[in-house]
C-alpha positions in Angstrom: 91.6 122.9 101.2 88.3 123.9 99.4 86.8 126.2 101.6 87.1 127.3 105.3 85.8 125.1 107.9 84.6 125.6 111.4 86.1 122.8 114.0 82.6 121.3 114.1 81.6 121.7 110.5 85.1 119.5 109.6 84.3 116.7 112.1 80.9 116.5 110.5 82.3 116.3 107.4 85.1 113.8 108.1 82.8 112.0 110.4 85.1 112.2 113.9 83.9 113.8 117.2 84.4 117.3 117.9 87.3 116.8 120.3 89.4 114.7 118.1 89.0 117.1 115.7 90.1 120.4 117.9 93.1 118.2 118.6 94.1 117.7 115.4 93.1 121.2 114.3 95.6 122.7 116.9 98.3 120.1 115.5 97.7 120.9 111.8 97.5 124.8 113.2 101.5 124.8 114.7 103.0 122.8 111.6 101.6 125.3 109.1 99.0 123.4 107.4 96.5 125.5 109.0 95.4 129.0 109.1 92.6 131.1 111.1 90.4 132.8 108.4 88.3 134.9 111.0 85.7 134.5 113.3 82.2 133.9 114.3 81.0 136.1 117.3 78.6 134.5 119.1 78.0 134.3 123.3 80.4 133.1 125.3 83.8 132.1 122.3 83.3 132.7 119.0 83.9 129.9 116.4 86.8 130.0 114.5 87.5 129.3 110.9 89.8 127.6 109.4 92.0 126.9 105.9 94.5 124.8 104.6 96.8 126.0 101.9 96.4 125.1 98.6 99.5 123.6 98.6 102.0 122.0 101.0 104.2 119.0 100.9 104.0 116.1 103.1 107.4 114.0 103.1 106.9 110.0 102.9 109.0 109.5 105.9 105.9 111.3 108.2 103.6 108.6 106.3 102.2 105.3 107.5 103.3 102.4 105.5 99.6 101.6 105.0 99.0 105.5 103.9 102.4 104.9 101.2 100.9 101.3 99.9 97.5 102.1 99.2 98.7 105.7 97.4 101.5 103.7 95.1 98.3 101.0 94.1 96.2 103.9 93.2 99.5 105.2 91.1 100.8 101.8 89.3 96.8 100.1 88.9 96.0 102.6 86.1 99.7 101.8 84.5 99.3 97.8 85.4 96.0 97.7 83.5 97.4 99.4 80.3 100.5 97.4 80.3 98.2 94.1 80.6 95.7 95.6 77.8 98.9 96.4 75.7 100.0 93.0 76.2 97.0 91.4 75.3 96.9 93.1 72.4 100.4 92.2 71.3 99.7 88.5 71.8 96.4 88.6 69.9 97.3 91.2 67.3 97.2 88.7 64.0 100.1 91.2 62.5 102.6 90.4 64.8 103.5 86.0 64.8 103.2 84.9 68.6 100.6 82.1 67.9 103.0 80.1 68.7 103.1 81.3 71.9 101.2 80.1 75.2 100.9 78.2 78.4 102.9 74.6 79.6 101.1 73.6 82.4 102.3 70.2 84.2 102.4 68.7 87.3 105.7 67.9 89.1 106.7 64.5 90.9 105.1 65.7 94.2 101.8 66.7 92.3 102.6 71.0 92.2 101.2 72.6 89.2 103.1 75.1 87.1 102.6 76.8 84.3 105.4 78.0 82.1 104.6 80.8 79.3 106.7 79.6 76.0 107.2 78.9 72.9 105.0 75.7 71.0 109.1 74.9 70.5 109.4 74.5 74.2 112.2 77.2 74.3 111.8 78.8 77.9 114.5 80.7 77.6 113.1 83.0 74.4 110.6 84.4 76.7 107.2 85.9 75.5 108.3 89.1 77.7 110.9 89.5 75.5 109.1 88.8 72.3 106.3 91.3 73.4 108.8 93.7 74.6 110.6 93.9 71.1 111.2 97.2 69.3 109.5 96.1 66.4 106.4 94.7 68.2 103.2 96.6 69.0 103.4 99.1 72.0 102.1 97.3 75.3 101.7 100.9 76.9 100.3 103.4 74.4 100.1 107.1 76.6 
């Protein structure tokens, strides 16, 4: 999308041989995502260039899964770490009361460890989610 590209010179690029390339080139060429910018003359055929658009859409149905999970991780990670930054500030922000606030951790009958966040009341059921989550508590995701 940056500049025209000769077969060759965008296998080198991409790192793929030449005739994986032409194939695809000839693909991306019928669908539209391709255009021929001119020519090179030199003996015997001359080298053509190429260009994509600077803009096309690419529907998530044609996608791999793998291609759909790692560009959703790359769209919520940034969101993820604010929201747990935000979060930690809430809990440790000495304006706002959640000191009370923390981690149960015991073992069950068969040995399994969980770990509960609650209340120093034991009340499970006012969860810190909630707490944090309250209008009147600090923002957890400041834009």
């Amino acid at each position: 999308m940056r500049a025209e590209r000769s077969t060759s010179e965008a296998a080198q690029e991409i790192g793929v041989p030449v005739k994986d390339m032409a194939y695809r080139v000839q693909r991306m060429l019928r669908v539209g995502l391709l255009t021929v910018t001119g020519e090179q003359r030199r003996a015997g055929r001359p080298v053509k260039r190429y260009r994509a658009p600077r803009r096309f859409f690419v529907p998530f149905a044609v996608l791999p899964e793998a291609d759909l999970v790692e560009m959703f991780e790359e769209l919520v990670t940034p969101l993820q770490a604010g929201l747990l930054q935000g979060m930690v500030r809430a809990v440790t922000d000495t304006e706002w009361n959640v000191h009370g606030w923390g981690y149960r951790v015991e073992l069950n009958d068969k040995g399994e460890a969980s770990v509960i966040p609650l209340s120093q009341e034991g009340d499970p059921s006012a969860h810190i989610y909630d707490q944090i989550l309250q209008d009147d508590a600090p923002a957890p995701l400041r834009g």
